[in-house]
N, C-alpha and C positions, 0 to 999 in steps of 0.2 A: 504493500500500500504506500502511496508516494505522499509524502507531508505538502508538497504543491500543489493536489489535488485536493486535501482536506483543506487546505489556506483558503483556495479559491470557491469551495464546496461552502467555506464558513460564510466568506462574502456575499456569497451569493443566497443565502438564507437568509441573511441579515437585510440585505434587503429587500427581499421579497417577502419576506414580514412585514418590513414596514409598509410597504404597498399594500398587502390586507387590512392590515389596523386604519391604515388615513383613504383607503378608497373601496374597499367592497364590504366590510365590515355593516357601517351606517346604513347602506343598502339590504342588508339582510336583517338589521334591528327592523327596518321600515315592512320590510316583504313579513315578517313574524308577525311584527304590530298587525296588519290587514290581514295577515290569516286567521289571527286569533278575532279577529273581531268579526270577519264575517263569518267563521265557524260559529262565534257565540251567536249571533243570528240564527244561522239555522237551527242550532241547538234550540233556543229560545222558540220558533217557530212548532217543531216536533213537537215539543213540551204541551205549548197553547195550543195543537190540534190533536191532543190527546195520540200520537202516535208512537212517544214514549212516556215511560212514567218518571216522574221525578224522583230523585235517588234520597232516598231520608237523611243516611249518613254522610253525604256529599259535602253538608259544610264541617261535619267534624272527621274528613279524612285531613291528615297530615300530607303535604309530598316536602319528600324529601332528595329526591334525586327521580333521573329519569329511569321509566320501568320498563322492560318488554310490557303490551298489553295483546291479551287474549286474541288465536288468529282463529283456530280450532270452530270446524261447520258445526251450526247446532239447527234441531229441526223448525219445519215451519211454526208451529205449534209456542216455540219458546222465541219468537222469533221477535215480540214485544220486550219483554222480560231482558233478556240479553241485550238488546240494546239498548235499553236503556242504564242497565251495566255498563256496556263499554264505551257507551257516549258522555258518560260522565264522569267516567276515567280519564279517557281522552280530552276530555274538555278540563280535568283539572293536572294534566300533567302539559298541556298548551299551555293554562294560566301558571301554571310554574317554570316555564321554560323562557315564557314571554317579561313574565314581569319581575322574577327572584334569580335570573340569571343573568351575570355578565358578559356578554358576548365578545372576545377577547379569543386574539388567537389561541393562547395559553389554555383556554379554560374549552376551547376546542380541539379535544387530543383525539386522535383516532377512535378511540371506544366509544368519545360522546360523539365523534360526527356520526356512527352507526346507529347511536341510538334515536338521533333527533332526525336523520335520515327513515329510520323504522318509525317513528311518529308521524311524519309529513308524510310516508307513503302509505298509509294504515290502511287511508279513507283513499281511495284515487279521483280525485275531484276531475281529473282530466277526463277520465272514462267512466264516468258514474254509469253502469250498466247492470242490469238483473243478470247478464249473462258473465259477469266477472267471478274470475278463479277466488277473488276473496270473499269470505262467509259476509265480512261485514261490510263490505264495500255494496255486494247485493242484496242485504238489509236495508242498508243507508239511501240505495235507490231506490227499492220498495216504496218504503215510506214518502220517498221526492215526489216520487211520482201520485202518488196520493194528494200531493198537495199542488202537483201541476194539474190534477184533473179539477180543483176548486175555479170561484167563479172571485174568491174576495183576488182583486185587481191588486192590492197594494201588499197583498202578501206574494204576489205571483213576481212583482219587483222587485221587492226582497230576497226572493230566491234565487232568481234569473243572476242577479248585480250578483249576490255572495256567492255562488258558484261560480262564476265569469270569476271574481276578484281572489277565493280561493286557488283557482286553475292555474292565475298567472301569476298567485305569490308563492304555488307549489312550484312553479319551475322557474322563477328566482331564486330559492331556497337553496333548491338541489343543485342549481347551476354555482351557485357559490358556494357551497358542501364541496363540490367535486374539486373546485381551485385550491379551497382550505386541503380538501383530504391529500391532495400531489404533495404539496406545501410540509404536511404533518409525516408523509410515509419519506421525503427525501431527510428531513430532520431528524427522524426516526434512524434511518442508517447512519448518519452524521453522529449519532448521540451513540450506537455503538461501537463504530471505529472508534472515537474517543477513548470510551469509556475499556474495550480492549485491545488499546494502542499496543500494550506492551505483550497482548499475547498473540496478535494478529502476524503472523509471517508477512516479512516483504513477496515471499517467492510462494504458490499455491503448491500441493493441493490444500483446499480445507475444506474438511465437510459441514452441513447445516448442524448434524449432530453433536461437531467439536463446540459450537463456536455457541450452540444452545448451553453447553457444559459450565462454557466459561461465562456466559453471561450470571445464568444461576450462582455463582462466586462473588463475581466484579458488579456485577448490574442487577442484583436480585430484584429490586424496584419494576425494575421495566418486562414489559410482558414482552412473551415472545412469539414474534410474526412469521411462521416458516415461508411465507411468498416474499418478504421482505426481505429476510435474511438469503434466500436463495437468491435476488437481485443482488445485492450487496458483494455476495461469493464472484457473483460472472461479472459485476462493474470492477473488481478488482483485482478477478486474477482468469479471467477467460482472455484467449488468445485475440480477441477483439477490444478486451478490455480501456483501452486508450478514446475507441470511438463510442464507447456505452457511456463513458465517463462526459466523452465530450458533450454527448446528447443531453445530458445529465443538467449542464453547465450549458447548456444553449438555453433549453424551457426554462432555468430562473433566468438568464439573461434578456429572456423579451421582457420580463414584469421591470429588472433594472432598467429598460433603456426605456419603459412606459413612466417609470417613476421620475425618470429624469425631463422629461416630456413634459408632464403633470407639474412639476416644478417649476420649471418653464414659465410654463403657460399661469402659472397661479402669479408666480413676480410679475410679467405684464398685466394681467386680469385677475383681481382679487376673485374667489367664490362668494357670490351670493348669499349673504347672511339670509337670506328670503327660505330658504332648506332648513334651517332649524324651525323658521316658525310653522313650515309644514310638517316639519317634525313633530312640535309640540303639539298640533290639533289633532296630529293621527293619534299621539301619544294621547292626547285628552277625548276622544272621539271612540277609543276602543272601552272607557268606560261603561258605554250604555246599557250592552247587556246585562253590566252587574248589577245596576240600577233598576234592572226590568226583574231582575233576580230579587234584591232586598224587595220592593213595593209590593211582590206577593209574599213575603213573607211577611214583611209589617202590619198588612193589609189581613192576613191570617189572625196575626197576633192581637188584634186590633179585635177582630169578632170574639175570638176568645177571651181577650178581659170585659168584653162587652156584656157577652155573654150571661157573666158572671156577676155582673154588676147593679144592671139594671133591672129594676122588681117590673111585675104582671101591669102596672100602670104605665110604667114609661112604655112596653112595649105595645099596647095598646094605644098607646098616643102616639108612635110613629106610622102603625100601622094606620091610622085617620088620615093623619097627614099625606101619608100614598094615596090614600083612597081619591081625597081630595086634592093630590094633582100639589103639594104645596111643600116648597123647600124644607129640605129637610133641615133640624135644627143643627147649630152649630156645633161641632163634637171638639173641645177645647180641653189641651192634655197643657198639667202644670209640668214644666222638666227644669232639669236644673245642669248649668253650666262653670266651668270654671274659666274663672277669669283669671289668666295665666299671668296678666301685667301686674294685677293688684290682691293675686294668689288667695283669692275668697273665690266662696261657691255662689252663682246669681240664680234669681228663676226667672225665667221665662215663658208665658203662654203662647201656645202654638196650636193656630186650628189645623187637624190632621187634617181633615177632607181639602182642606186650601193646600195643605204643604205636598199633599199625594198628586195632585192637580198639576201642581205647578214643575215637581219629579218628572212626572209624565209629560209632561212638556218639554222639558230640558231633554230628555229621554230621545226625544224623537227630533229634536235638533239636531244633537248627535248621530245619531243613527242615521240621518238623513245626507254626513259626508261621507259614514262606513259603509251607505250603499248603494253608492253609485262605483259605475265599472273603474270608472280610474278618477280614484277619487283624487292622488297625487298630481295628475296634470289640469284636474279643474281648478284644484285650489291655488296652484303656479299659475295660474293666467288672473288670477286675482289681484289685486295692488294691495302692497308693503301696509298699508295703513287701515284694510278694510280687516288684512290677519290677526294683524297687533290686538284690533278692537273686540274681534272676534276673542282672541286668546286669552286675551287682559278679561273681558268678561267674564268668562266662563271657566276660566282657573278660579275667580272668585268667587261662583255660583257652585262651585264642584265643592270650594273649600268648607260655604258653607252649609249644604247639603249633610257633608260628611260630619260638621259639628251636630247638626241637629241630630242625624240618625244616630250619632253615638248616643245621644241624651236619650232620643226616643227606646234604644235597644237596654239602658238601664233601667227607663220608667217599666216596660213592660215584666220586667224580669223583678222588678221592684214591689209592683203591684199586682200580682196572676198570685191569687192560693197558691199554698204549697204543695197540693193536691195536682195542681195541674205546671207546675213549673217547668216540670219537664216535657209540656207541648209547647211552651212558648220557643219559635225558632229563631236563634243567636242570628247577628250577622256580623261577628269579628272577621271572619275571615273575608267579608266583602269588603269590610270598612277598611282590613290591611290592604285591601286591592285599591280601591279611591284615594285615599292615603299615597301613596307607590304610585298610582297614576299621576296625581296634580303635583309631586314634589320633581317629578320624571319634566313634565309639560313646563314648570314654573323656571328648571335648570335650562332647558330650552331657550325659551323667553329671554333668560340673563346672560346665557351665552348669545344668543340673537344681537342683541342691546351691546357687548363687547365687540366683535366680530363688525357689526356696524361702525361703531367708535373707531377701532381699529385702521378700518379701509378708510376712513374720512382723514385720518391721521396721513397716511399713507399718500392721499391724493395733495393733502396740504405739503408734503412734503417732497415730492416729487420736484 
């Protein structure tokens, strides 16, 4: 093994990492953000047309890392049951992959791009087909299909858009998987030349077997790749070995000479600070579903203390008031908030039927940029100042949504018998998701506002 070719092997990793980090990276955060949110759509839609059931212990599963999820045919007969299983698997190992992971070369090593590759191709949005090889692929069209034979119009748009926009953030994804994966398996062999420099012969033979031996010694950390190491053996001592090398040393050499390119081009023409703040609305826009998630559950919880509360008089008096056609009275919950400036507890009255109202309005705001076909070149054709207004808004509308619902998720759990506490349904784990959204959206925003600053500086000084 020649130390010239590890010199030039190091270079040349080194920069074509950096070329992932500052240019395909931010590209695959964005393709996730849109997958995850028009999946939560459909998801959402299934739910509302009864076509799967809602999972009970869905908000109190943990994830903790990514899983294989269940591929294995199950019959017609279970065919509700199951999917709605593994749709809600699926749909919480999305939300952990989209919102509680850092997407970083580093943190993309070969085992995770297989697994997050085995998550994006679970579902085949490309070829949603009854006649597809996967069990749940032809489940998932089943049911589509069920809801393309409906007449509601505005649900039929919401399928059409999150399919289309599922389709073309599926092979974003994978298209930038496959650059990461080259990327990860040539640093992979990098890392064990290194690592057994001292036991690697200049002159062959060596077999996959020695060199697995010695890693188990020197490299016990690192797993081992027999297609990997078997390239590695013939890049460094097969009779061609020179031109396997050079090939080797050509494909990272187009991402350097693209990087120096890009460089270029960035010192004549600053980037567009205008890309984060589409950033931040996708990043604040994928919200919605969790939003359409809490308001049936609060709305649940809400009959339930109702329930409970109200004597044979009051129900009798609303039930008048239906008869006669006449607003319903005002249902006004006392909560209590902390006022973190002045570290006392406040209360405040909140009519629920206005604040569920106005949810659902904010709701379908949102929704209404997650689903359209490409929602990222509608909102580029918009001006710098109509984004900001938009974002600036509704960062603040998110933020405080997410106050009230925490208030609202302690009044219920506060006030529900003890007897029924445990029907009351939590929403921590939504609220860590809105939380994680507006603080994602608001870093956006501040970088935005820098980046801006920055090019102005730049032009002053030219």
């Amino acid at each position: 093994m020649q130390d010239d070719y590890l010199q030039k092997l190091s270079a040349a990793l080194d920069i074509r990492q950096d070329w992932i980090e500052q240019s395909i990276l931010d590209k695959m955060n964005a393709a996730l953000h849109t997958f995850r949110s028009s999946f939560s759509a459909m998801y959402a839609l299934y739910l509302k047309k009864g076509l799967i059931n809602e999972d009970p212990y869905k908000e109190e599963t943990r994830v903790n890392d990514l899983i294989p999820l269940k591929t294995n045919n199950f019959p017609e007969t279970e065919r509700t049951e199951q999917l709605s299983i593994r749709l809600s698997v699926y749909d919480n190992q999305i939300d952990f992959l989209v919102n509680f992971c850092q997407i970083t070369s580093d943190f993309l090593t070969i085992e995770r791009i297989k697994r997050i590759l085995a998550l994006v191709k679970y579902i085949d949005w490309c070829h949603l087909s009854t006649e597809s090889d996967s069990a749940t692929t032809r489940g998932v069209a089943e049911i589509t299909n069920q809801i393309r034979r409906g007449t509601d119009s505005m649900v039929q748009h919401i399928m059409q858009d999150s399919i289309a926009a599922l389709n073309k953030a599926s092979i974003d994804i994978i298209s930038i998987l496959k650059t990461v994966s080259d990327f990860r398996r040539e640093l992979y062999k990098y890392d064990v030349r290194v690592g057994l420099k001292d036991k690697l012969p200049e002159q062959g033979p060596v077999s996959s077997a020695q060199i697995k031996t010695w890693m188990a010694g020197a490299l016990a950390s690192e797993p081992f790749y027999p297609d990997l190491i078997e390239e590695l053996i013939k890049e460094d001592y097969a009779s061609n070995s020179a031109s396997l090398q050079e090939a080797v040393l050509s494909s990272l050499a187009v991402v350097s000479t693209n990087v120096v390119k890009e460089s270029e081009k960035k010192k004549e023409e600053p980037e567009s600070p205008k890309l984060l703040l589409i950033d931040g609305i996708l990043v604040l826009a994928s919200v919605a579903p969790t939003l359409g998630d809490i308001a049936i559950k609060i709305n649940t919880n809400k009959l339930l203390l109702e329930h409970k509360k109200v004597g044979v008089f009051v129900k009798l008096t609303r039930l008048l008031r239906q008869a006669f056609n006449k607003e319903p009275q005002a249902l006004i919950y006392q909560l209590h908030f902390v006022d973190k400036l002045k570290g006392i507890t406040v209360r405040e009255e909140i009519d629920f039927t206005l604040f569920c109202a106005d949810m659902e309005k904010k709701t379908k705001n949102l929704l209404s940029i997650t689903g359209r076909a490409n929602p990222h070149e509608a909102l580029e054709a918009m001006p710098d100042e109509k984004l900001i207004g938009f974002l600036e808004k509704n960062i603040k509308d998110i933020q405080g949504l997410h106050k009230i619902l925490g208030a609202l998720d302690e009044y219920f759990k506060a006030n529900i018998d003890s007897d029924d506490r445990s029907k009351i349904r939590g929403i921590k784990p939504e609220l860590a998701t809105i939380k994680n959204v507006f603080v994602k959206a608001t870093q956006k925003y501040h970088d935005y506002k820098a980046q801006k600053e920055e090019n102005e500086w730049m032009k002053l000084t030219k």
